[in-house]
N, C-alpha and C positions, 0 to 999 in steps of 0.2 A: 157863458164861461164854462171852460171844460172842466167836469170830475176826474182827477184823478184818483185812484184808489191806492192809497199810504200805506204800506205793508212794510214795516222794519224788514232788515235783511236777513236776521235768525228765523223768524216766523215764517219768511217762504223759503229759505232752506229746511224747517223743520216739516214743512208743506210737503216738499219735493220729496225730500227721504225722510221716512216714516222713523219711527221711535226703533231702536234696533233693540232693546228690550223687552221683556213681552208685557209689561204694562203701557198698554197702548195711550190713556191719557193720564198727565200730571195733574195734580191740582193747580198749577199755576194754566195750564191749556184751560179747564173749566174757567178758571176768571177770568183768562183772553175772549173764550166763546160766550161770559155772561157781557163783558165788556161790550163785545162788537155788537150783541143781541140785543142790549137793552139801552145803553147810555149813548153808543152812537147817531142808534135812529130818535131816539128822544133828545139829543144834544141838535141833529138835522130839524124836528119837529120844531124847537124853540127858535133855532134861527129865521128858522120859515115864516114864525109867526111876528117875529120880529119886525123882519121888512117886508 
């Protein structure tokens, strides 16, 4: 069964064009990037183990 990869539609427009501000990341980008780094592969880890 194929992986698709789930990317809301804000987050790959904010992908595509960069921050026009000169603060390059928000505090809410860090939670998106602890999000994807830690809870997704651990969320994948537990299904794994499951079945």
């Amino acid at each position: 069964m194929p992986v698709d990869p789930i990317l809301p539609r804000p987050l790959l427009e904010r992908i595509e064009q960069p921050a026009e501000q000169g603060v390059p990341f928000t505090r809410r980008d860090y939670a998106l990037l602890v999000l994807v780094t830690l809870v997704l592969p651990l969320a994948a880890l537990w299904a794994g183990a499951v079945m």
